[in-house]
C-alpha positions as CSV (number, residue, x, y, z in Angstrom):
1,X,-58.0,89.5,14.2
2,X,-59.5,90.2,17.8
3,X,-63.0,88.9,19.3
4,X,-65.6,91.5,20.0
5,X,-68.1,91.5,22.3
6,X,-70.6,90.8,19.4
7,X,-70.3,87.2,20.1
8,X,-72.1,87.3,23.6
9,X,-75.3,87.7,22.1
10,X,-77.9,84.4,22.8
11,X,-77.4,83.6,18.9
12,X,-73.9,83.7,18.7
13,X,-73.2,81.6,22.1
14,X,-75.8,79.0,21.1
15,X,-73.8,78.5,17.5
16,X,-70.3,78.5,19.3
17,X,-71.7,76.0,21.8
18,X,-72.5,73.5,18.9
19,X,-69.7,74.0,17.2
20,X,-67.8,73.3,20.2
21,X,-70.2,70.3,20.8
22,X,-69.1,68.8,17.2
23,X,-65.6,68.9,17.3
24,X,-65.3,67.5,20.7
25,X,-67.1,64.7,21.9
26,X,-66.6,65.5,25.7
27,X,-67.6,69.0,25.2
28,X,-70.5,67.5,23.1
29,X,-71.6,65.8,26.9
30,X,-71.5,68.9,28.9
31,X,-73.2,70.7,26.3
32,X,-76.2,67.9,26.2
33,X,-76.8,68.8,29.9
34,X,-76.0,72.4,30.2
35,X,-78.3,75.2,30.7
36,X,-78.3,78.2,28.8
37,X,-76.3,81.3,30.0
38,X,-75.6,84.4,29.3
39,X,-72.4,86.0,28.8
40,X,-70.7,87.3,31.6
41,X,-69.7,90.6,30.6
42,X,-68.7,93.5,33.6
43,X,-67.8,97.0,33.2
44,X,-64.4,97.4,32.2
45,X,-61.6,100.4,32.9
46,X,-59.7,101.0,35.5
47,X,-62.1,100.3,37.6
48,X,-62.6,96.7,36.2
49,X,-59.3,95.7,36.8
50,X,-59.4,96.9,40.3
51,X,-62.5,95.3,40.9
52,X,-60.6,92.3,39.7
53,X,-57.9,92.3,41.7
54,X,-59.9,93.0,45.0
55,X,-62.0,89.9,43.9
56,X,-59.1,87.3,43.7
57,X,-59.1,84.4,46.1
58,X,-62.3,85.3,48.5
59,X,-65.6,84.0,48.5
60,X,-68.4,85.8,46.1
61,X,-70.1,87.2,48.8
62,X,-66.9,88.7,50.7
63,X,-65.9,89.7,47.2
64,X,-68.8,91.9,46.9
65,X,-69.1,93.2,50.3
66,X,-65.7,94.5,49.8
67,X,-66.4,96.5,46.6
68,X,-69.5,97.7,48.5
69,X,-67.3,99.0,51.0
70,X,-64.3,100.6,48.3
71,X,-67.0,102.2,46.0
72,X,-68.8,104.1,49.1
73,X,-65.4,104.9,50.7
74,X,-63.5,106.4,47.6
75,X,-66.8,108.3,46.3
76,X,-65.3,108.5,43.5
77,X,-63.6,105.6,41.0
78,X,-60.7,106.9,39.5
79,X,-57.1,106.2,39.3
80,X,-56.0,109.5,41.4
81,X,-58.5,108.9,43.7
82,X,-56.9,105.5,44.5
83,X,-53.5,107.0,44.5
84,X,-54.4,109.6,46.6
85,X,-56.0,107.2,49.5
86,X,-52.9,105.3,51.6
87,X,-53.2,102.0,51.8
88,X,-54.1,101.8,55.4
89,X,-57.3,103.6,54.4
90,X,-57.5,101.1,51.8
91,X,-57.2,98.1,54.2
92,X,-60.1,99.5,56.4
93,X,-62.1,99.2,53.2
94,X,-61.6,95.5,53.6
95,X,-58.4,95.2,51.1
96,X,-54.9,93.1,52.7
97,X,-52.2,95.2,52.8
98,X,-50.8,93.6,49.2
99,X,-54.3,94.6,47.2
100,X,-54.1,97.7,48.5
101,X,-50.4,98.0,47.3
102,X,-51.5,96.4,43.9
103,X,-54.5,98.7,43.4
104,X,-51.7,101.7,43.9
105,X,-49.6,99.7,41.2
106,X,-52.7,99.6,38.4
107,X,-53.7,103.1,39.5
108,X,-50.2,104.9,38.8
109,X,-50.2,102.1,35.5
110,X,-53.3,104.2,34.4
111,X,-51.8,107.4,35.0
112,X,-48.9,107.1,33.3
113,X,-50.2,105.5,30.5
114,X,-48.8,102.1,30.8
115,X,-52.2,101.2,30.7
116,X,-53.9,102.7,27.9
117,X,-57.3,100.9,27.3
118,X,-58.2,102.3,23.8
119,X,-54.7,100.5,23.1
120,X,-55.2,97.5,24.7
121,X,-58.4,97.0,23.0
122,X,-56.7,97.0,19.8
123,X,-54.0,94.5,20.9
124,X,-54.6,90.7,20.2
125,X,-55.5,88.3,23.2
126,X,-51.5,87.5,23.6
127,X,-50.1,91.0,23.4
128,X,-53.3,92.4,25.6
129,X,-52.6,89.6,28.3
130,X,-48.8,90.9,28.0
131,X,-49.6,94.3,28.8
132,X,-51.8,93.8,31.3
133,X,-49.2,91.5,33.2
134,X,-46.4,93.6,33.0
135,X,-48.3,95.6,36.0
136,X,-47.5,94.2,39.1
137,X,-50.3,92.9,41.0
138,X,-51.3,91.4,37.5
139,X,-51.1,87.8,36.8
140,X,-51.9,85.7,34.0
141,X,-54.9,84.8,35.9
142,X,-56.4,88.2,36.4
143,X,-55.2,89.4,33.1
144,X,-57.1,86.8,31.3
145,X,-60.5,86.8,33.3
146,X,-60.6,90.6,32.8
147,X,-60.1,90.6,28.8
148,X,-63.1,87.7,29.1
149,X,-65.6,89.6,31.0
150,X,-64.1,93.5,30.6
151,X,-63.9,93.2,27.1
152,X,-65.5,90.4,25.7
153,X,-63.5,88.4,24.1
154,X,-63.8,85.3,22.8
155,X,-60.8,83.2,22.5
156,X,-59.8,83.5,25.5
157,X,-58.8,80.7,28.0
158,X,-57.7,81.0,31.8
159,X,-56.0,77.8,31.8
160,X,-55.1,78.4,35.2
161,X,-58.5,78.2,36.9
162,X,-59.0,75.5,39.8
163,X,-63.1,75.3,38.5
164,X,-62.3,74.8,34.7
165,X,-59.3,72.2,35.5
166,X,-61.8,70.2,37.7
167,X,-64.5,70.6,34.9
168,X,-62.1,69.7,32.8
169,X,-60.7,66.9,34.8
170,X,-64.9,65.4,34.6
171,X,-65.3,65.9,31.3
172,X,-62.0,63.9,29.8
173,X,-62.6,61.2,32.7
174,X,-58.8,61.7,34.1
175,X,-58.2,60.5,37.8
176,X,-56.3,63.9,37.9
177,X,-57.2,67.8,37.4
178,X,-54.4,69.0,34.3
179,X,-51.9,71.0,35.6
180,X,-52.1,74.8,34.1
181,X,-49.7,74.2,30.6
182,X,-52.0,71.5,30.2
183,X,-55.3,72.9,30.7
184,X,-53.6,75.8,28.2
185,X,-53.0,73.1,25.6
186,X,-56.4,71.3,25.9
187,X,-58.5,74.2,25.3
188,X,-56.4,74.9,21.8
189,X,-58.9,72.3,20.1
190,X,-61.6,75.0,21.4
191,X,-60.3,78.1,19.2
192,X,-61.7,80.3,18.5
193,X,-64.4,79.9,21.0
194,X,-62.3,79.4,23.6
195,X,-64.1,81.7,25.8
196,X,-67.5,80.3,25.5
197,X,-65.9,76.5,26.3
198,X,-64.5,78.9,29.2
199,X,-68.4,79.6,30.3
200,X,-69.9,76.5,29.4
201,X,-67.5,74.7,31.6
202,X,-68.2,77.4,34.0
203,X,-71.8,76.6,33.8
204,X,-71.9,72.7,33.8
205,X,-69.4,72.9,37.1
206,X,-71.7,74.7,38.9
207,X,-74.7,73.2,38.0
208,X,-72.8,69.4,38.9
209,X,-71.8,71.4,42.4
210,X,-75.4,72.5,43.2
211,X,-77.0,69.2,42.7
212,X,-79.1,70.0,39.2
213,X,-77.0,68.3,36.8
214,X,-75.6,64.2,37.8
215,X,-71.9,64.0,37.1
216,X,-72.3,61.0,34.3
217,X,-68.7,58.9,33.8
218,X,-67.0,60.0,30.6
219,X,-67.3,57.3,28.0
């Protein structure tokens, strides 16, 4: 069975973060001192996986002053559009040379149907994070953050985040952040919300990080 979007509603996150909160006692901490948030859900497409791969490893800010720059540059976001622009047009948009290569990769995905998104919406997590990955230009990092926030689901887990291994590092007390396979196998305790543990660690780490929440020792 696949999570739907359904479970980003205000009701739905408050009940997953209790029941994440009474299974697991150092969730049940971040939880006590977390704010509320609201599910981070983006348009999805082709043009949310581009968007995701332009995104990857700069700031927020540069991120979005990039985007600025593709959106009003292209006109028009489509797959043949992006094939249709070399990438040294696409690098004066801001892109390196290699996310300009990888936004031709997903583009020609789209166009011959190696990415079919009525498909991969009907694929569970594993086989949709397999798909998605077989692109180049499409790691497990990127495939997983997109099914989160581009389609909403819910047991999802990007064990391979620097912020959630830190968050998780805080939260279990270790002198050390887990290494990705162990982040991965940490999180399975938090199915099937792994997704909202996802954002609520999301949301204490900032909060620790801008000063509004004291980072407490794990008991």
């Amino acid at each position: 069975m696949i999570a739907r979007p359904a479970s980003s509603s205000a009701i739905d996150i408050a009940a997953a973060r209790r029941a994440l909160a009474v299974n697991d006692p150092a969730l049940a901490r971040v939880e006590a001192v977390t704010p509320i948030f609201a599910w981070r859900l983006r348009p999805g497409g082709f043009e949310g996986l581009l968007r995701m791969i332009i995104e990857q490893q700069v700031s927020v800010a540069s991120a979005a002053a990039i985007w600025r720059r593709v959106v009003d540059g292209l006109g028009e976001m489509t797959p043949e559009r992006v094939m249709a622009t070399d990438v040294e047009t696409l690098r004066g948009f801001g892109l390196s040379g290699q996310k300009a290569r990888y936004g031709h990769e997903i583009a020609r995905a789209h166009l011959e149907g190696r990415i079919d998104q009525a498909h991969l919406a009907r694929m569970n997590d594993a086989a949709a994070t397999a798909a998605l990955m077989a692109v180049k230009g499409v790691g497990r990092w990127t495939a997983e953050t997109y099914l989160m926030f581009c389609e909403g689901r819910t047991d999802v887990f990007p064990g391979g985040d620097v912020a959630l291994q830190e968050a998780m590092r805080w939260a279990d007390g270790l002198e050390l952040r887990p290494r990705e396979k162990d982040a991965y196998a940490r999180a399975e305790v938090w199915a099937p919300h792994r997704s909202v543990a996802a954002h609520l660690l999301w949301a204490w780490y900032g909060a620790v990080r801008r000063g509004e929440v004291r980072l407490e020792a794990a008991a």
